[in-house]
N, C-alpha and C positions, 0 to 999 in steps of 0.2 A: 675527522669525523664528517660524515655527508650530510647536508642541510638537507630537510626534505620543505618539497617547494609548498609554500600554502595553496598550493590548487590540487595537488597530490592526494589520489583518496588509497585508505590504508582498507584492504577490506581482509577477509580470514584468508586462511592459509596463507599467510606471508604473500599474498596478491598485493601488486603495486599500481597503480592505474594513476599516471602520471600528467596526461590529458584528458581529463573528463569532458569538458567540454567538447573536443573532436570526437569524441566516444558516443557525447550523446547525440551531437550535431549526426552523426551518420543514421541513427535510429530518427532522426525528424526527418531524414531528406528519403527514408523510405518504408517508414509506419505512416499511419494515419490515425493522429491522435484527439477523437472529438472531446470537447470539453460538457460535463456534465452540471447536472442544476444541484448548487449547492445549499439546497432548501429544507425542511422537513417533511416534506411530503413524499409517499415512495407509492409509486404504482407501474401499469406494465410497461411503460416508457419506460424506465429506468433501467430495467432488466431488458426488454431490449434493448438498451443501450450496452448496459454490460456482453448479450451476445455478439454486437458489431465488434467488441475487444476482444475475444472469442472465447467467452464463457461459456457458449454451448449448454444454455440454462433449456427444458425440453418445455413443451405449454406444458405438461402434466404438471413440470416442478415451478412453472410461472403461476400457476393455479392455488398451488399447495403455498407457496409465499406469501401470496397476495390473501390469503385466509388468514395469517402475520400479521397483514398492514399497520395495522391501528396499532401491534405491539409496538414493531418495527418504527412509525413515526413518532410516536411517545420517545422512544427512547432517542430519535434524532432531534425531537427539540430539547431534550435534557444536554446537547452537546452544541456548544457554538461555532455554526459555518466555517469560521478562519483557526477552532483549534488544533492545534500544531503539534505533532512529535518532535519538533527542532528546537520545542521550549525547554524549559528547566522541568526535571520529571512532577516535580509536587503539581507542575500546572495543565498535566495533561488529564483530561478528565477519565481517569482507567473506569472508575464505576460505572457510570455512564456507558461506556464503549462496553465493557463487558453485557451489561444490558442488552444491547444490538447484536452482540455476539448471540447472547443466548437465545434470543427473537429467532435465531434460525436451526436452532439444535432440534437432533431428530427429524428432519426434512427428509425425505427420502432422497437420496439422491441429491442432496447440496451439502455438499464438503468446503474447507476451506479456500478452494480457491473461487469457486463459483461464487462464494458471499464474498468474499472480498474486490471480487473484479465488480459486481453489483455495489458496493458500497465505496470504494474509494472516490468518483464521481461526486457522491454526497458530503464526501470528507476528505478534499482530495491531499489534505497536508497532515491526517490521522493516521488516514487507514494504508497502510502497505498492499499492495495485491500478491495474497500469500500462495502463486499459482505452485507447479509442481517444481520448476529452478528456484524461487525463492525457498519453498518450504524445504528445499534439499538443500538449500548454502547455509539454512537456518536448526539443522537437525539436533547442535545440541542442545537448542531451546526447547526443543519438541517434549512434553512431557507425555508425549503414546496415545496412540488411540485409545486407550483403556479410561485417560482424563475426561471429567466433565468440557463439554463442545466451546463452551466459552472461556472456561479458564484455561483451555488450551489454546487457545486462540490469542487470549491476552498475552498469555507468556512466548509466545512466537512473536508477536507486536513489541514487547519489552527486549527480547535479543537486538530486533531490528533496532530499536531505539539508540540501545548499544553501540551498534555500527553508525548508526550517526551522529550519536555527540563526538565520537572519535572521530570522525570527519566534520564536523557541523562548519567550520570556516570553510576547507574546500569547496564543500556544498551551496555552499550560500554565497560563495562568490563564480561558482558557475550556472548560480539560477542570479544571478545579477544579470552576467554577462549573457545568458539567454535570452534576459525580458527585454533588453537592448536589442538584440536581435528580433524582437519580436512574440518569442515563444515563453509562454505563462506556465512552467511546469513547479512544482514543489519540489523541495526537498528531497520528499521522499520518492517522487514519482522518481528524480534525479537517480538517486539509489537504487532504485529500483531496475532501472537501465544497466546501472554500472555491474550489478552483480550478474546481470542476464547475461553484459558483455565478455563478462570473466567463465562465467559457468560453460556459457556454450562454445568459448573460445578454447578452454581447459581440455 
């Protein structure tokens, strides 16, 4: 019977990603990943920041957010800076997070990936950036456009979740071995890498 290695991440389609670590080390020696304020306050910093990641958020839809704000911050101090998808599920705060989710439903022009690359920075060991390779690795989560904006959102966040208690050792020992190196990513951001490097390798 073949051991699998505790650094080995298991992700869908019978994908086997053997060295994450080398995996993610090659996306730091040629992204450029700035770290974000993990605070409760959201304004147009923030969202440019998410454009540097390449949310491609437009001012029209900067504008139309930021009439949000006071939702949007309410609902981030209802969530504590270090809360983690890598905990045990009762301790991740979904209602809360749904809250943020729904702060941007009906935006014109802001879908799941543009709040999410906006909002992971604020949460950056919650929130997954659910661009268009995640929300495609993640489709049988997907309960359709036709769902309410935030409880679809939650439930693409709860797939992910998924995939990482099945990997939560892997993962936490190749965000060990990164912060020795130097680089502060989470978990999720970790995950986040690994599925990009499957999808687009695929």
């Amino acid at each position: 019977m073949k051991t699998r290695s505790i650094t080995q991440v298991s992700l869908r389609d019978e994908i086997e990603i053997h060295d994450p670590l080398q995996v993610v080390s090659r996306y730091l020696e040629s992204w450029r990943f700035e770290a974000g304020d993990a605070s409760s306050s959201f304004d147009e910093s923030d969202l440019r920041l998410a454009n540097r990641g390449g949310a491609r958020i437009s001012a029209v839809e900067i504008a139309a957010i930021l009439e949000r704000r006071r939702t949007i911050e309410l609902a981030l101090r209802a969530i504590a800076p270090g809360a983690s998808l890598a905990g045990t599920g009762r301790l991740v705060p979904w209602q809360p997070l749904r809250q943020l989710f729904d702060a941007f439903a009906d935006i014109r022009g802001i879908g799941l990936s543009k709040m999410t690359k906006a909002l992971h920075p604020k949460r950056p060991a919650l929130v997954p950036m659910l661009d268009s390779v995640v929300h495609t690795y993640l489709a049988v989560d997907d309960l359709g456009a036709d769902a309410l904006f935030g409880e679809r959102a939650i439930a693409l966040v709860r797939g992910y979740k998924r995939d990482l208690d099945l990997n939560r050792r892997a993962l936490r020992a190749t965000r060990r071995e990164l912060m020795r190196r130097g680089h502060d990513l989470t978990e999720v951001r970790i995950l986040d890498l690994l599925i990009w490097s499957a999808r687009v390798a695929g």
